[in-house]
Jmol script that loads the backbone (N, CA, C; Angstrom):
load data "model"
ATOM      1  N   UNK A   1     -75.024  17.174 -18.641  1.00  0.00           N
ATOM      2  CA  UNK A   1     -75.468  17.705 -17.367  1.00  0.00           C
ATOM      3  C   UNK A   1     -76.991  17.864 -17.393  1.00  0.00           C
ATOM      4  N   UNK A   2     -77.666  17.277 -16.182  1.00  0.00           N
ATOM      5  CA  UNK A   2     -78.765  17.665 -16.600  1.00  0.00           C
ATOM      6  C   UNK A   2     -79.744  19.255 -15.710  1.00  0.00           C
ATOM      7  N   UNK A   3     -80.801  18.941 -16.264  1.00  0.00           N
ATOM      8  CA  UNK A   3     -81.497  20.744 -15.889  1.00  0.00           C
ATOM      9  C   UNK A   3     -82.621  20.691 -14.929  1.00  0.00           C
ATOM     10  N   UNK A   4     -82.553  21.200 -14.121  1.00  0.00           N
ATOM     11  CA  UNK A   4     -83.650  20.800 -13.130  1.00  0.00           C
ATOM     12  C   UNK A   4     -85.037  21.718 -13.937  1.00  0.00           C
ATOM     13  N   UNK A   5     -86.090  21.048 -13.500  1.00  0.00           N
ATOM     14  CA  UNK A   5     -87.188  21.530 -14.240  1.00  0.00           C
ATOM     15  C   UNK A   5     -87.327  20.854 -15.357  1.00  0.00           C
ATOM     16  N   UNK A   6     -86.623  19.941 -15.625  1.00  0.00           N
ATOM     17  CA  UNK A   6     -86.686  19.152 -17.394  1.00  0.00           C
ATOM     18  C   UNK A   6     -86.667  17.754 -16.811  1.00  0.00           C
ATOM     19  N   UNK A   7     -87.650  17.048 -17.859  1.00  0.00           N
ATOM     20  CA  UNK A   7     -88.208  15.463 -17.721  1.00  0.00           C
ATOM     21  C   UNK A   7     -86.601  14.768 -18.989  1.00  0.00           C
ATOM     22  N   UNK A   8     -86.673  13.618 -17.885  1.00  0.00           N
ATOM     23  CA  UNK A   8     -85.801  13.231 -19.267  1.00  0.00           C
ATOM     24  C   UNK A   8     -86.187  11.397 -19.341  1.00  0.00           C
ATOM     25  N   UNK A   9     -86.204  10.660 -20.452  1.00  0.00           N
ATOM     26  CA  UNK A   9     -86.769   9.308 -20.389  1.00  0.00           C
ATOM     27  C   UNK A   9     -85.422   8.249 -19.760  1.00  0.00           C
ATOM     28  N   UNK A  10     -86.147   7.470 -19.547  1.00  0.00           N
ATOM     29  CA  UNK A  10     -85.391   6.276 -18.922  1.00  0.00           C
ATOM     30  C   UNK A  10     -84.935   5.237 -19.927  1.00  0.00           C
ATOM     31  N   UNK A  11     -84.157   4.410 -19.521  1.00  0.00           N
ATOM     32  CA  UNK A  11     -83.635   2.850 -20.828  1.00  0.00           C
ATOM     33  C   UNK A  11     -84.981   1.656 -20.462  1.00  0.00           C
ATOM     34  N   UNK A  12     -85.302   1.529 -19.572  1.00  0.00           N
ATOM     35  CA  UNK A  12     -86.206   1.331 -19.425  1.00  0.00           C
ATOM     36  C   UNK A  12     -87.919   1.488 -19.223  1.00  0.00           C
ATOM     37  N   UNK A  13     -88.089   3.072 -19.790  1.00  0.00           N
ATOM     38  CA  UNK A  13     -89.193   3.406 -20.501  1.00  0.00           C
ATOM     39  C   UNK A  13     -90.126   4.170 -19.410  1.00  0.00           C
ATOM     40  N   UNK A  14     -89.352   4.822 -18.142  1.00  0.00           N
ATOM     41  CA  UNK A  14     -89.773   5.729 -17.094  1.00  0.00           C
ATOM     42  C   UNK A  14     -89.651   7.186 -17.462  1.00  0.00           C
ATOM     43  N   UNK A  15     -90.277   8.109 -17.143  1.00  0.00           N
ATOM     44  CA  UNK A  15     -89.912   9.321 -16.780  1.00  0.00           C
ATOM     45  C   UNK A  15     -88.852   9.746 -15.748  1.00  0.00           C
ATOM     46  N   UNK A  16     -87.864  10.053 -15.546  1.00  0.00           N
ATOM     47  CA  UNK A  16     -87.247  11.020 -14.556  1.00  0.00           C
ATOM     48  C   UNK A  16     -87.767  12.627 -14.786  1.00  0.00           C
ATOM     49  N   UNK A  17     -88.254  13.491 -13.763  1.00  0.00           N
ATOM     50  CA  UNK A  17     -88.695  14.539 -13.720  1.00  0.00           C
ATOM     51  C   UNK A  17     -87.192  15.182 -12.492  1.00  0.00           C
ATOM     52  N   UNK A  18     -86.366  15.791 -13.199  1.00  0.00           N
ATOM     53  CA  UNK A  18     -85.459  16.285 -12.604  1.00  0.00           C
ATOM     54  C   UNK A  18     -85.881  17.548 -11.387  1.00  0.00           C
ATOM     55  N   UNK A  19     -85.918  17.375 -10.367  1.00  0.00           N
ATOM     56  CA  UNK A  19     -86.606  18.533  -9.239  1.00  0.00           C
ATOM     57  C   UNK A  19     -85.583  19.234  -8.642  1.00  0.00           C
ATOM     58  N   UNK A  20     -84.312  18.755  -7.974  1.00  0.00           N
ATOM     59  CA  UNK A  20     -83.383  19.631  -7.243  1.00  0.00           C
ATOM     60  C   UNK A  20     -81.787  19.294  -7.723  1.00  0.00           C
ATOM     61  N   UNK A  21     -81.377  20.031  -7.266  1.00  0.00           N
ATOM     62  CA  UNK A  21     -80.073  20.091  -7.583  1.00  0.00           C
ATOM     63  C   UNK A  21     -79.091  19.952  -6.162  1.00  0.00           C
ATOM     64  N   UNK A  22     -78.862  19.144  -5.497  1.00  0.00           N
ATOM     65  CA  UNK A  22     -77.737  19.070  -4.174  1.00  0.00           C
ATOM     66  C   UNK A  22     -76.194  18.941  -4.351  1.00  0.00           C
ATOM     67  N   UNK A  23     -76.008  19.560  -5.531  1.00  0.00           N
ATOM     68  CA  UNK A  23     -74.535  19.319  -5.645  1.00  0.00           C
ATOM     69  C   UNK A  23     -73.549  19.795  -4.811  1.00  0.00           C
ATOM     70  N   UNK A  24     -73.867  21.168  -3.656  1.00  0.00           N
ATOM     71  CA  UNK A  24     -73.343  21.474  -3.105  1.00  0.00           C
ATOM     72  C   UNK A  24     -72.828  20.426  -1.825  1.00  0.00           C
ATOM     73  N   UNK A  25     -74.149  19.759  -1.885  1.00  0.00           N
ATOM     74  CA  UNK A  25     -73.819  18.253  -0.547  1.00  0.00           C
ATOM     75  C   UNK A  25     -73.238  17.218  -1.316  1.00  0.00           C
ATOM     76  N   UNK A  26     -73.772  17.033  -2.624  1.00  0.00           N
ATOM     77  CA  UNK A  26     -73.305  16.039  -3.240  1.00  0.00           C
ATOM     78  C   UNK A  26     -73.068  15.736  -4.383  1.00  0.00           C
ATOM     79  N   UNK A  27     -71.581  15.273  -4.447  1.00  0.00           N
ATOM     80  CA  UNK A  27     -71.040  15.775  -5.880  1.00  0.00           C
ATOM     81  C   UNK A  27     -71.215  14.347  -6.925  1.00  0.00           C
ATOM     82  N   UNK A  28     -71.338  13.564  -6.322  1.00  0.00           N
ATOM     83  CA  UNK A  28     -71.554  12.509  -6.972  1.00  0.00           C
ATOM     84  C   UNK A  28     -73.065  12.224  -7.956  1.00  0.00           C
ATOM     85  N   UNK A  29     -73.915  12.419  -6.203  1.00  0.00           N
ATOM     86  CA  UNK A  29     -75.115  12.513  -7.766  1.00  0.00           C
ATOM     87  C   UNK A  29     -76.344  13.758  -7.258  1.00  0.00           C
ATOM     88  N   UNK A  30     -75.970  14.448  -7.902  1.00  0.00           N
ATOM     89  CA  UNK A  30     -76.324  15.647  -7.168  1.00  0.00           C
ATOM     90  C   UNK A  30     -78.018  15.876  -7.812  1.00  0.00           C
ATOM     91  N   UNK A  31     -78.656  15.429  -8.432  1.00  0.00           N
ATOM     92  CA  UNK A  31     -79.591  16.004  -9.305  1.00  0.00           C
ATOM     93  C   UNK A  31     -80.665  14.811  -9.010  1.00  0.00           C
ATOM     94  N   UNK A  32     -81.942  15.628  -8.330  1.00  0.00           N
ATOM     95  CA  UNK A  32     -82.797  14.534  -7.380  1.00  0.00           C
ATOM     96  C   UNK A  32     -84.046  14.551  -7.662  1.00  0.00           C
ATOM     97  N   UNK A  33     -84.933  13.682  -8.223  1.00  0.00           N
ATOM     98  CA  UNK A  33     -86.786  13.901  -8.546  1.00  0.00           C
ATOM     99  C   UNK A  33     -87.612  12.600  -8.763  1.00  0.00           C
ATOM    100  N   UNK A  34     -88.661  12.429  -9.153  1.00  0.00           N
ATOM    101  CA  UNK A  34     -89.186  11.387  -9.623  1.00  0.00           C
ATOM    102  C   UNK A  34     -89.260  10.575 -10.223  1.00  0.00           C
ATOM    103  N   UNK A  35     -88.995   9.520 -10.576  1.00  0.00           N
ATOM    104  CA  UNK A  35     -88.946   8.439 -11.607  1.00  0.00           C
ATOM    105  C   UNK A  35     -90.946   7.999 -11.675  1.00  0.00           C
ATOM    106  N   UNK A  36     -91.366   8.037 -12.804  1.00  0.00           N
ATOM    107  CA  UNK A  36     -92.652   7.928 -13.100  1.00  0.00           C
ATOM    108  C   UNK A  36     -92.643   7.075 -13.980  1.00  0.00           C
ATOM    109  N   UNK A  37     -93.772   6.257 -13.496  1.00  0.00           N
ATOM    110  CA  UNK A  37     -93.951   4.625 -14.503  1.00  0.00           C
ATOM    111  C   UNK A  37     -94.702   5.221 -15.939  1.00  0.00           C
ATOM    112  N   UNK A  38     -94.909   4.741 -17.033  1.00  0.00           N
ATOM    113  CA  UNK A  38     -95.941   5.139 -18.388  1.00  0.00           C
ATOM    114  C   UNK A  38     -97.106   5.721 -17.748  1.00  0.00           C
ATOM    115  N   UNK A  39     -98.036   4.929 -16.685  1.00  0.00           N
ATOM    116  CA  UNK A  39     -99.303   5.801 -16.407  1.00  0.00           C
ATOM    117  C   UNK A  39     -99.238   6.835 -15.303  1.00  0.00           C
ATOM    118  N   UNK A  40     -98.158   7.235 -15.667  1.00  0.00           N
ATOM    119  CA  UNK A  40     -98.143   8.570 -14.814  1.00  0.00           C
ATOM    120  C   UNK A  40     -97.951   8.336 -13.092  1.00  0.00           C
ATOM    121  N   UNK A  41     -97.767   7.055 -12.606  1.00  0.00           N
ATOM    122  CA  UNK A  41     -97.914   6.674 -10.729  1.00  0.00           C
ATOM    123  C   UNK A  41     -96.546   6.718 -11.134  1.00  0.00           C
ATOM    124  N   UNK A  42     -96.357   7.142  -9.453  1.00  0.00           N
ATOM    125  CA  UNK A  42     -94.967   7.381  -9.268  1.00  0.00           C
ATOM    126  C   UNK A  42     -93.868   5.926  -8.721  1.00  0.00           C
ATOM    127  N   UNK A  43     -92.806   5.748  -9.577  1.00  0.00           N
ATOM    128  CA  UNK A  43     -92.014   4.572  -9.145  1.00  0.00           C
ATOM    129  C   UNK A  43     -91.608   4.743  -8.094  1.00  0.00           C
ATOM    130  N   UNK A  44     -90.364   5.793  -7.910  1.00  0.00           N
ATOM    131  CA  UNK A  44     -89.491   6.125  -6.974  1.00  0.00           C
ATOM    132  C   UNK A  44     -88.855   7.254  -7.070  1.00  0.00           C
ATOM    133  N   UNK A  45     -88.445   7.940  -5.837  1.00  0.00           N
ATOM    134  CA  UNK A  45     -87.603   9.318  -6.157  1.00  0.00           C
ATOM    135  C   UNK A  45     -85.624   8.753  -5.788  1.00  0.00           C
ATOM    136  N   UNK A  46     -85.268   9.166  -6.954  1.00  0.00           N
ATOM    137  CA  UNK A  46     -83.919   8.780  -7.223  1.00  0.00           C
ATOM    138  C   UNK A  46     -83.123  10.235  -7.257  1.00  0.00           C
ATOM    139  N   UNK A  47     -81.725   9.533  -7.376  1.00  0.00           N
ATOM    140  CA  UNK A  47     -80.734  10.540  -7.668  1.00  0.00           C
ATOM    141  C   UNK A  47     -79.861  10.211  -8.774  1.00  0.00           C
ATOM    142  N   UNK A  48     -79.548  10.852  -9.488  1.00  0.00           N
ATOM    143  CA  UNK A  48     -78.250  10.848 -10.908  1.00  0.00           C
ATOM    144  C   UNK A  48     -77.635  11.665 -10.706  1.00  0.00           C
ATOM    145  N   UNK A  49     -76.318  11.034 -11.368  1.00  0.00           N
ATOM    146  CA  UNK A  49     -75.216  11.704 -11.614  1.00  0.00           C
ATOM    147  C   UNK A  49     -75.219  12.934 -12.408  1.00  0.00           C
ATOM    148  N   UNK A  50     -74.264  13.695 -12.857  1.00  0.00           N
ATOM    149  CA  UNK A  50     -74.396  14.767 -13.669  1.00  0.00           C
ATOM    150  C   UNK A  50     -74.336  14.098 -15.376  1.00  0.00           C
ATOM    151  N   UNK A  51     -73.998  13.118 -15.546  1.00  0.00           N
ATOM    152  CA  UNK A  51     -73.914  12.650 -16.624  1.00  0.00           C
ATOM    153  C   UNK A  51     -75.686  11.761 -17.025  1.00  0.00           C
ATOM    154  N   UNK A  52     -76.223  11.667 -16.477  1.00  0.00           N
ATOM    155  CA  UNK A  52     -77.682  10.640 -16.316  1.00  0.00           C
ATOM    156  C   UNK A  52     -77.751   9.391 -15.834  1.00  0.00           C
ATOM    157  N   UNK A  53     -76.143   9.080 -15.263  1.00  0.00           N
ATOM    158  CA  UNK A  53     -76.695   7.313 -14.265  1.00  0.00           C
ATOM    159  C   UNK A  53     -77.068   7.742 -13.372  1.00  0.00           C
ATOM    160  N   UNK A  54     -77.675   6.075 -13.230  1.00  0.00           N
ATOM    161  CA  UNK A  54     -78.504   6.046 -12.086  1.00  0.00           C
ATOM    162  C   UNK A  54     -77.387   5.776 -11.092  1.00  0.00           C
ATOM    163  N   UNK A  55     -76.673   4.697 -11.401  1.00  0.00           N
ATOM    164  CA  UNK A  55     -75.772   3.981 -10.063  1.00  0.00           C
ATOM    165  C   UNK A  55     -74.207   4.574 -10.744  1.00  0.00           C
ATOM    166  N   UNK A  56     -73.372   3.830 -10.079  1.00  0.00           N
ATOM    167  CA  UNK A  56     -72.193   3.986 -10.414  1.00  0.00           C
ATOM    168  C   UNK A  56     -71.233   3.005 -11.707  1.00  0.00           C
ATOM    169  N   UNK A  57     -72.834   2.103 -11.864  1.00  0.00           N
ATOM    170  CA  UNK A  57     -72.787   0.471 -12.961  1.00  0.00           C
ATOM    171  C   UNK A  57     -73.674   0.942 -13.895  1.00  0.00           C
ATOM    172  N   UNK A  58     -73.992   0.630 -15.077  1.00  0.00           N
ATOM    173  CA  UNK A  58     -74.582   0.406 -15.670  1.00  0.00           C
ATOM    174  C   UNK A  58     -76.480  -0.188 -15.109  1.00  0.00           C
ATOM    175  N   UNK A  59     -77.507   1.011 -15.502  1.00  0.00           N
ATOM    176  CA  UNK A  59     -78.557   0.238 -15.236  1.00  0.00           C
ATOM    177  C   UNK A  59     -79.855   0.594 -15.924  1.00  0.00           C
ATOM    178  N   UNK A  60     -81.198   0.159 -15.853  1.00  0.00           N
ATOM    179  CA  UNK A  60     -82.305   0.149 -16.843  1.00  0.00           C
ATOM    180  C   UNK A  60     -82.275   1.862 -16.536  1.00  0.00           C
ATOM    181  N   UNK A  61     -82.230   2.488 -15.232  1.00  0.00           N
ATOM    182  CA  UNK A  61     -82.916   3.671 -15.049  1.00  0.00           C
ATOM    183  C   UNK A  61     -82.022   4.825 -15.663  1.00  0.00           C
ATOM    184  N   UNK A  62     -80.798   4.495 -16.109  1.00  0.00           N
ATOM    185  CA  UNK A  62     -80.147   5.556 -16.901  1.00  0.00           C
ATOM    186  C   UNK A  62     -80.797   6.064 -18.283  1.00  0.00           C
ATOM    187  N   UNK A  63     -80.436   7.049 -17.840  1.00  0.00           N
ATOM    188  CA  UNK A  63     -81.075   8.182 -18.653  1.00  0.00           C
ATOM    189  C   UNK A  63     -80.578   8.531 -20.406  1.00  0.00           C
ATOM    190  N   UNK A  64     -81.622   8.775 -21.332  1.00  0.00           N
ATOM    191  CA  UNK A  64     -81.187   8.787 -22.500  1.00  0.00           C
ATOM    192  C   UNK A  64     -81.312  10.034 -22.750  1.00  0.00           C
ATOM    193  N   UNK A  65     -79.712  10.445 -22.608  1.00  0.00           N
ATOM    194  CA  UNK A  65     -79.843  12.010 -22.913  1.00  0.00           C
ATOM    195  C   UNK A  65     -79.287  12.556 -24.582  1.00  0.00           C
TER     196      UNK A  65
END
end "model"
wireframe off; spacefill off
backbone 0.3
color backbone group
């Protein structure tokens, strides 16, 4: 599960910066923040699951927890 307020790395070598928690709307992927490239610019703001995927497949932006 992850913790809002905590950075966690990517499979493909991003930051996720975990910011909110919407599990009450959404149970699927409830846990919502930034994905940040190595120099610090921002990729994209995503959502994960409670486990650290990104999608519901297998992908680079899952999380190595």
């Amino acid at each position: 599960m992850l913790t809002v307020g905590k950075a966690y790395s990517t499979k493909n070598g991003k930051t996720f910066s975990c910011e909110k928690d919407i599990g009450e709307i959404d149970t699927i992927f409830p846990f919502g923040g930034w994905v940040y490239n190595s120099d610090g610019s921002k990729d994209r703001f995503a959502y994960y699951t409670r486990g650290g995927t990104y999608k519901l497949t297998k992908s680079e932006y899952d999380l190595i927890i």
